[in-house]
C-alpha positions, -999 to 999 in steps of 0.1 A, spaced: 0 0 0 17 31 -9 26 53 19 13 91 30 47 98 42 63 91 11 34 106 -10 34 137 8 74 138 0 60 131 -36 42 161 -38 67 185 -23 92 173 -50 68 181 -74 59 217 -59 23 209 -51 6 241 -36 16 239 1 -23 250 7 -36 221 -12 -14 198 7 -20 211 43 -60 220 40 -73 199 19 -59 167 13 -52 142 44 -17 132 47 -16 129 85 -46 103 83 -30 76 94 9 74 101 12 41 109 2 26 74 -21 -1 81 -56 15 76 -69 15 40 -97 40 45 -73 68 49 -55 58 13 -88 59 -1 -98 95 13 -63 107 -2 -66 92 -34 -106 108 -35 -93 143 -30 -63 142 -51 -83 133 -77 -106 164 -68 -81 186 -69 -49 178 -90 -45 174 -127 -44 139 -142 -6 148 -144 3 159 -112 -17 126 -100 3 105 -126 35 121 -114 30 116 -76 14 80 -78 46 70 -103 68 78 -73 46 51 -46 55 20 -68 63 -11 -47 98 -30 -47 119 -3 -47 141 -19 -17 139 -46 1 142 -83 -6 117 -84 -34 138 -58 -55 168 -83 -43 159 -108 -59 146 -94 -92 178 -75 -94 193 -109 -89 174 -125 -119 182 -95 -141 219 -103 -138 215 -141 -141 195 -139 -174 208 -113 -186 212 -117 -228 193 -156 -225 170 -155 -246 131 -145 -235 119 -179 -235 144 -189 -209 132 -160 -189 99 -168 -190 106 -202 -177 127 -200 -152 106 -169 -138 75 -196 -135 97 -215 -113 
């Protein structure tokens, strides 16, 4: 589930009005991460009040596997098949 932290950094980056941030969109809703309902309320106002752009932008930036040992171990099966040929890939990434 992406994270209101790291959206809210998201959105800094991108020079999102600081009053659009802070009055009307949620981002302290739930620090801890493990309540959906908050995501939900986020998602419902950015989509009120940002362009399809800046919502593209910001969501881009919340994709899973960027640490951690799932991006381990797909880094690791980059480098082992790297140059086999796409069949092979395909196979051994069924395994």
């Amino acid at each position: 589930m992406p994270s209101l932290l790291r959206i809210r950094k998201t959105m800094i980056k991108l020079n999102i009005p600081p009053e659009i941030m802070a009055k009307k969109i949620p981002l302290y809703a739930d620090a801890s991460g493990n309540n959906p309902v908050p995501m939900i309320a986020v998602f419902d106002k950015m989509d009120e009040l940002l362009t399809k752009e800046q919502r593209l932008a910001i969501m881009e930036q919340q994709g899973c596997s960027k640490g951690g040992q799932r991006d381990a171990d797909c880094k690791a099966f980059g480098k082992k098949y790297s140059g086999k040929p796409l069949a092979e890939k395909v196979a051994a990434n069924k395994k």
